[in-house]
C-alpha positions as a LaTeX table, in Angstrom:
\begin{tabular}{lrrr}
\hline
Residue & $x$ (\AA) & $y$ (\AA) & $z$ (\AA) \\
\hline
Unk1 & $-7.04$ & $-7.22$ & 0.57 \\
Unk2 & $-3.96$ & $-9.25$ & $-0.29$ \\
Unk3 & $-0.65$ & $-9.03$ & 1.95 \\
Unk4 & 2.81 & $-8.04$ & 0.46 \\
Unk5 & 5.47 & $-9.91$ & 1.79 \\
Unk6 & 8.26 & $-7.47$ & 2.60 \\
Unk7 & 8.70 & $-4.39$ & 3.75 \\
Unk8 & 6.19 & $-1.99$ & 2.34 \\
Unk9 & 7.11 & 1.96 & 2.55 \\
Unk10 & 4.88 & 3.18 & 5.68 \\
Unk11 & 5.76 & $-0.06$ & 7.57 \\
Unk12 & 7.30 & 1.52 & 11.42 \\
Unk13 & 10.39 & $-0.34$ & 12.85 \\
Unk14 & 11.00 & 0.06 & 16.60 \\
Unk15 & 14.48 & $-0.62$ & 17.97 \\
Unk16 & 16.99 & $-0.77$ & 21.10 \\
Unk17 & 19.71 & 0.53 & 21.72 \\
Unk18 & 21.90 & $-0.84$ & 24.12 \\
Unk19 & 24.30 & 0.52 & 26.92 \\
Unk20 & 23.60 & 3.10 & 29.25 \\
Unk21 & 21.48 & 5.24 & 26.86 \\
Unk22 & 19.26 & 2.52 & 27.00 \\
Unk23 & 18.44 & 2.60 & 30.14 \\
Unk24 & 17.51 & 6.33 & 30.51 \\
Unk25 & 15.67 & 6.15 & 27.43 \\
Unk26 & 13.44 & 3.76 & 28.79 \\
Unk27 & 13.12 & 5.63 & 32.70 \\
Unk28 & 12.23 & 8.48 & 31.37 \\
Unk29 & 9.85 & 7.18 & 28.52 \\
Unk30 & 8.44 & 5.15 & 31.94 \\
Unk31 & 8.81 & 8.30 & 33.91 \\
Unk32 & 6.36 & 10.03 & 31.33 \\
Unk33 & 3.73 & 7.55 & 30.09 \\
Unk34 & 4.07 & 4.76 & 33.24 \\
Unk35 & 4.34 & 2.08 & 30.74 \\
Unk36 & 7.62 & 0.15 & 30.79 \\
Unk37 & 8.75 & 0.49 & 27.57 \\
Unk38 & 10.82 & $-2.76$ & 25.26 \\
Unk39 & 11.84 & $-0.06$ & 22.63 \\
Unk40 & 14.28 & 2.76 & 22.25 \\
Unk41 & 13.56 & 4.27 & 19.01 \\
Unk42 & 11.24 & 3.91 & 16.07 \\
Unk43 & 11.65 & 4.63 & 12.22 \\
Unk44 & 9.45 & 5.07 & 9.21 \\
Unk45 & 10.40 & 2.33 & 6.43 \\
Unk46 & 10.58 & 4.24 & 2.98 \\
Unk47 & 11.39 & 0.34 & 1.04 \\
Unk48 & 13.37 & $-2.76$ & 1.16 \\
Unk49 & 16.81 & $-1.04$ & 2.09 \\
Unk50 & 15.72 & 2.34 & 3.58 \\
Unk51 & 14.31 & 4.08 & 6.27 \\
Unk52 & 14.04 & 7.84 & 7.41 \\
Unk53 & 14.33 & 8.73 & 11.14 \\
Unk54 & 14.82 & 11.35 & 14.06 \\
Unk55 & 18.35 & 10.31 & 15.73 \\
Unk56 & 21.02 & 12.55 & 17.17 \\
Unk57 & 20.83 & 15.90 & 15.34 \\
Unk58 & 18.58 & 15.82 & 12.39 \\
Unk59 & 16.17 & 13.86 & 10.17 \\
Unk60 & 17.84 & 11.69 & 7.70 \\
Unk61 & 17.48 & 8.90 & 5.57 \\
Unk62 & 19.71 & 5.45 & 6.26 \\
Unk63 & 20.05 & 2.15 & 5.18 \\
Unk64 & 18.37 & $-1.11$ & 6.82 \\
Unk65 & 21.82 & $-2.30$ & 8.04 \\
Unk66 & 23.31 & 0.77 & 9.12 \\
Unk67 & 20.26 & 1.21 & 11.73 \\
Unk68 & 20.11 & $-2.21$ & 12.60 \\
Unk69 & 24.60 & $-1.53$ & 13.72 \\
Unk70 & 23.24 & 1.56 & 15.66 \\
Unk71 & 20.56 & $-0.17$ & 17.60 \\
Unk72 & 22.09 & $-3.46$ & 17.65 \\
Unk73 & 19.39 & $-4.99$ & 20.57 \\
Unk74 & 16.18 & $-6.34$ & 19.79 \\
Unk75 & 13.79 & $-4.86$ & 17.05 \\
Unk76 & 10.10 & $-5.29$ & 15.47 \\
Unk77 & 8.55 & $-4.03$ & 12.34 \\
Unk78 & 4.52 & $-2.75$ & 12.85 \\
Unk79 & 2.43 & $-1.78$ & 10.16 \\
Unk80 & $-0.53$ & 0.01 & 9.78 \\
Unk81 & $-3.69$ & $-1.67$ & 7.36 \\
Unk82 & $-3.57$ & 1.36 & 5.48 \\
Unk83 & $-0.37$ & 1.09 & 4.69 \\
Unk84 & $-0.55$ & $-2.64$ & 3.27 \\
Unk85 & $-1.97$ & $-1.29$ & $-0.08$ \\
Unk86 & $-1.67$ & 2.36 & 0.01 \\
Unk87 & 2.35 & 2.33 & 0.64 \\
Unk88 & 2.83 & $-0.54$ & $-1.85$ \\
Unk89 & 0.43 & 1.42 & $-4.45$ \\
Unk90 & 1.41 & 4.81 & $-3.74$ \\
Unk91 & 4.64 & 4.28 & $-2.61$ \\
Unk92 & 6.09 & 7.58 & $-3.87$ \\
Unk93 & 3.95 & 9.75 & $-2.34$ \\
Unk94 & 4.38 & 7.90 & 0.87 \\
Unk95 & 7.94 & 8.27 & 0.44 \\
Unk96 & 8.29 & 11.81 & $-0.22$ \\
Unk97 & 5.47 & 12.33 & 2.59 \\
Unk98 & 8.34 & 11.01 & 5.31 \\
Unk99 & 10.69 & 12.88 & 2.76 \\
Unk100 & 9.52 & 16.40 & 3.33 \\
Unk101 & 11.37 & 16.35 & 7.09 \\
Unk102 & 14.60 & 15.68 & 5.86 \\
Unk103 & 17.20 & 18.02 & 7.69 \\
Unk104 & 14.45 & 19.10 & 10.51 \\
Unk105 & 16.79 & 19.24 & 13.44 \\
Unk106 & 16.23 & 16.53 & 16.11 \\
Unk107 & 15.26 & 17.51 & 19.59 \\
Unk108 & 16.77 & 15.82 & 22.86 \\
Unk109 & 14.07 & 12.94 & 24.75 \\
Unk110 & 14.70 & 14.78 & 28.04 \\
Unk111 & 13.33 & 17.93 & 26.40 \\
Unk112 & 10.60 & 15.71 & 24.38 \\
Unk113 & 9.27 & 14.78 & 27.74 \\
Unk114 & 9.51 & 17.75 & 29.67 \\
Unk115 & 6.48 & 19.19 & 27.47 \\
Unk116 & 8.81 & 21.85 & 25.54 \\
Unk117 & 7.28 & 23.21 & 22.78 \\
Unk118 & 8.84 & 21.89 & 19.56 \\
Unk119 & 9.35 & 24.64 & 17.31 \\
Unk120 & 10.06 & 23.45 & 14.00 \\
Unk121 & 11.83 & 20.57 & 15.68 \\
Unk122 & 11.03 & 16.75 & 16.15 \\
Unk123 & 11.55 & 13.59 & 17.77 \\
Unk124 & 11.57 & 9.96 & 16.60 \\
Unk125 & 8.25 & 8.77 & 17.62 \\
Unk126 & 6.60 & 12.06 & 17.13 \\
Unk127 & 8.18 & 12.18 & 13.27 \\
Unk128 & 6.56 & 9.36 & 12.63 \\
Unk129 & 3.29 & 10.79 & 13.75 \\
Unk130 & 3.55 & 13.60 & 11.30 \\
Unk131 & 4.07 & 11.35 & 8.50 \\
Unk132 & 1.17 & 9.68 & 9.17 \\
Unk133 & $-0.99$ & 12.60 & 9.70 \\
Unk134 & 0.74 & 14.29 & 6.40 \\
Unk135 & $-1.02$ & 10.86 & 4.46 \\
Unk136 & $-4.43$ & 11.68 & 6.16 \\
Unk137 & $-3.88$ & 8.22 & 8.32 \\
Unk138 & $-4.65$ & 9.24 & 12.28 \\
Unk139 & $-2.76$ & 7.41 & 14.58 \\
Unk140 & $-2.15$ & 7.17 & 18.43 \\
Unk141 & $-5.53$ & 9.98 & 18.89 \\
Unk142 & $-4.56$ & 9.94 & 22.87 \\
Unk143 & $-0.78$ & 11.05 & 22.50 \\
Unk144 & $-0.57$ & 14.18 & 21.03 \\
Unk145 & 3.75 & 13.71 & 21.57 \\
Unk146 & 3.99 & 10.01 & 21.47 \\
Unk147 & 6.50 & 8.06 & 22.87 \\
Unk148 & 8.26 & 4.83 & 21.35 \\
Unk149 & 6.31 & 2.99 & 23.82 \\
Unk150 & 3.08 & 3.91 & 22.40 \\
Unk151 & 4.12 & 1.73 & 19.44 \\
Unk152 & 5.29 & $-1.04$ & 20.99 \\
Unk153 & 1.82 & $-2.52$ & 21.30 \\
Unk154 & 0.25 & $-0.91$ & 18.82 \\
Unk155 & $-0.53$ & $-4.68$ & 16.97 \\
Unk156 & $-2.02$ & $-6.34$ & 20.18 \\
Unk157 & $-4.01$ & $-3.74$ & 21.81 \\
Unk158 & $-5.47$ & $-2.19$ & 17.99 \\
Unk159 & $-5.16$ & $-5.60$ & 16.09 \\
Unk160 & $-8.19$ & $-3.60$ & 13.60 \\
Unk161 & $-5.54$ & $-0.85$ & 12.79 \\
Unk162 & $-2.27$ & $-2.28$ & 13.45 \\
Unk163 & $-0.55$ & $-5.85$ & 12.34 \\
Unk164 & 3.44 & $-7.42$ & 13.30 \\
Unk165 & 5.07 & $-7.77$ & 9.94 \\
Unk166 & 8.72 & $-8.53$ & 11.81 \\
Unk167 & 8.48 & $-11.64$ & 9.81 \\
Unk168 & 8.35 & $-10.20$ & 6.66 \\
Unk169 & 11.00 & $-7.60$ & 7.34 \\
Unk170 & 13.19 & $-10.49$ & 8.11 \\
Unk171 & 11.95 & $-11.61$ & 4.32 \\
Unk172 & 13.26 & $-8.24$ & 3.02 \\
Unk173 & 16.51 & $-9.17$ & 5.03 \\
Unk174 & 17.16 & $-12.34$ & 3.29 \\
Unk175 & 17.04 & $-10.58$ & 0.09 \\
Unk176 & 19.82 & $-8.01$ & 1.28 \\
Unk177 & 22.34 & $-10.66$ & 2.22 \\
Unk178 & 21.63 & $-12.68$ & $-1.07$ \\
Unk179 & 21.73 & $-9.57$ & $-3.13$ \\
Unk180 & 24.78 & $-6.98$ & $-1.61$ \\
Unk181 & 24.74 & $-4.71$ & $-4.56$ \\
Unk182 & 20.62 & $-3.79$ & $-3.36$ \\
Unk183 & 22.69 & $-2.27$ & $-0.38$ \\
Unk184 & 25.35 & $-0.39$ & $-2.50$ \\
Unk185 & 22.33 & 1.05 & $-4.54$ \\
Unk186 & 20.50 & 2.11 & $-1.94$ \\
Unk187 & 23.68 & 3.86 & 0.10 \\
Unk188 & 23.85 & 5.97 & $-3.14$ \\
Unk189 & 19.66 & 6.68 & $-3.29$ \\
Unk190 & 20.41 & 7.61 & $-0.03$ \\
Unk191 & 23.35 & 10.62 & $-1.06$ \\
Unk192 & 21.37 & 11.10 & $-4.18$ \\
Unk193 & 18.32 & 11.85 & $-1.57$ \\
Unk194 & 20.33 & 14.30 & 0.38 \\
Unk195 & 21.49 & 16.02 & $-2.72$ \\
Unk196 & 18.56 & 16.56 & $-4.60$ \\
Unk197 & 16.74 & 17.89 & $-1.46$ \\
Unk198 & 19.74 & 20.87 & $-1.31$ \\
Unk199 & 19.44 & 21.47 & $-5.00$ \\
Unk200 & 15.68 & 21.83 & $-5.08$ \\
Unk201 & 15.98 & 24.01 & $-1.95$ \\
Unk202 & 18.63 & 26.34 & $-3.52$ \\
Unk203 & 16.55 & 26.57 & $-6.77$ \\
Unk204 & 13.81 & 27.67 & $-4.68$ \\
Unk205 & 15.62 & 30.27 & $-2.87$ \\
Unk206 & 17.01 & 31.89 & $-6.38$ \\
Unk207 & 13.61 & 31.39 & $-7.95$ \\
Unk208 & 12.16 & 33.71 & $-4.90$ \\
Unk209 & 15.54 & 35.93 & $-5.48$ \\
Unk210 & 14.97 & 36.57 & $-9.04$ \\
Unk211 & 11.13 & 37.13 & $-8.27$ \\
Unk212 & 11.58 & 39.76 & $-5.58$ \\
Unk213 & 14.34 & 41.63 & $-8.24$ \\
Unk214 & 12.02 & 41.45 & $-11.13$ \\
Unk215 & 9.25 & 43.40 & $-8.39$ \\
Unk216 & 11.97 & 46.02 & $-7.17$ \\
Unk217 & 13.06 & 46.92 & $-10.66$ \\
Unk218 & 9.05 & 47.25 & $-11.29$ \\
Unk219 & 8.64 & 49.63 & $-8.70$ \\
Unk220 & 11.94 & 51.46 & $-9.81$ \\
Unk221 & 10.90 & 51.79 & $-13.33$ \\
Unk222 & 7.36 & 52.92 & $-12.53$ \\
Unk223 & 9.12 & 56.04 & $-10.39$ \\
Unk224 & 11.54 & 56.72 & $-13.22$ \\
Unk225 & 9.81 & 55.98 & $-16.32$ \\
Unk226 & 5.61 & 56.02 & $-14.68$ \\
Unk227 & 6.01 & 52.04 & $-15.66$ \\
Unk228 & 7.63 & 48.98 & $-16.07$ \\
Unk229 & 9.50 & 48.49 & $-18.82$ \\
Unk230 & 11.37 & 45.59 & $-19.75$ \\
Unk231 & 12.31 & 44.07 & $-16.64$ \\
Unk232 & 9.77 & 41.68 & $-16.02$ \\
Unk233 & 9.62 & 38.80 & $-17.86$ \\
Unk234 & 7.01 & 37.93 & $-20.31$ \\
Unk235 & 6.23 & 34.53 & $-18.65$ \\
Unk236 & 5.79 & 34.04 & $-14.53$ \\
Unk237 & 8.50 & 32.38 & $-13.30$ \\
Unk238 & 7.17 & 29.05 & $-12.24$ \\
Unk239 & 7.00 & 27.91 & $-8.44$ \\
Unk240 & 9.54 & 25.24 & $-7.37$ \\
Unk241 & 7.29 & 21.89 & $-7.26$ \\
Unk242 & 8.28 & 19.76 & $-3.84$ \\
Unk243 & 7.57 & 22.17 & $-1.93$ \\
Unk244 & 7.19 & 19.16 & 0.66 \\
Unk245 & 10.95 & 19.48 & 1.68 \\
Unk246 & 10.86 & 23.04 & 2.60 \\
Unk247 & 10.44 & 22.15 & 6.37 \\
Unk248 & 9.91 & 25.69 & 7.63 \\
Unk249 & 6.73 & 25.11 & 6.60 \\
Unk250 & 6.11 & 22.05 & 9.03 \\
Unk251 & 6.80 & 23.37 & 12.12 \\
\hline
\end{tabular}
């Protein structure tokens, strides 16, 4: 199978942060798997310019640079051998897979660790282990809440699964800096993102609106009248496709 040289979508980044969150990130990730850990946070790479990830209070989608300012320490880009044709070849899919959790809110690491349940929340590392499982690609069998440190090492210690493709990422950055106007487009695919994930999930609510009115007016009419009469329409209302970014569903 032939390598792409870039960033494919699927491709995971792991990062640092720096300061003091830094260092209790990586005690308690050490606290709870007894490995020391070299990264603070991971990310799922959705193309050249963007990722989507688990930080602060939600799940959202973000631009190569901007995450690369937040976590300005050191960084590496893993991917998995499925990934190397399936996210080039089926990118969308891929993309809409890491997609569906946009908006999940983001739960704290000192809760991810204490073994809360997560209840239609997630974390970084653990986001990136849904995606994954979403495309019907197992990963990390052992850690059923993985930590960014069960990344890390992903590449050395299951070179079969997992391959470093830092230098290719720093390809894809080359391209950036000789091309600025890839990052203006993909600030606005990342608003346009946001957007279209509100609109289809407001469509979907008034599509289930207008369906539960048509059925009360039914039942109405059949007490008045012994049947429906004209209220329902002639033709089903059709279900909202993307049903992927409804994310109480993924809980």
């Amino acid at each position: 199978m032939r390598d792409f040289k870039g960033p494919v979508p699927g491709d995971v980044l792991l990062l640092n942060s720096a300061g003091k969150y830094e260092l209790r990130n990586k005690t308690l990730q050490f606290l709870r798997s007894g490995r020391r850990p070299r990264f603070t946070h991971v990310a799922f790479c959705t193309g050249l310019c963007t990722l989507i990830h688990a930080d602060g209070h939600t799940v959202d989608v973000i631009t190569v640079d901007d995450l690369l300012r937040d976590y300005p320490g050191s960084w590496r880009a893993i991917r998995h051998v499925e990934m190397n044709y399936f996210g080039r070849h089926n990118a969308m899919m891929v993309i809409k897979q890491a997609q569906h959790y946009l908006a999940m809110p983001y739960t704290r690491l000192f809760s991810f660790v204490r073994g809360q349940q997560l209840e239609g929340e997630t974390f970084c590392s653990y986001l990136i282990k849904q995606v994954f499982a979403d495309l019907k690609v197992p990963i990390l069998p052992k850690s059923k809440k993985p930590l960014p440190v069960h990344f890390q090492w992903l590449p050395e210690h299951d070179p079969e699964h997992w391959r470093d493709v830092t230098d290719e990422h720093l390809i894809g950055h080359d391209v950036l800096k000789k091309h600025p106007d890839m990052k203006v487009r993909a600030v606005e695919m990342c608003g346009v993102v946001r957007g279209t994930r509100k609109i289809t999930l407001e469509n979907n609510q008034m599509n289930e609106l207008m369906t539960q009115h048509f059925k009360t007016m039914d039942e109405l009419d059949r007490k008045i009248f012994g049947s429906p009469i004209s209220s329902q329409p002639t033709v089903p209302l059709a279900k909202m496709p993307m049903e992927y970014w409804d994310t109480k569903e993924k809980q």
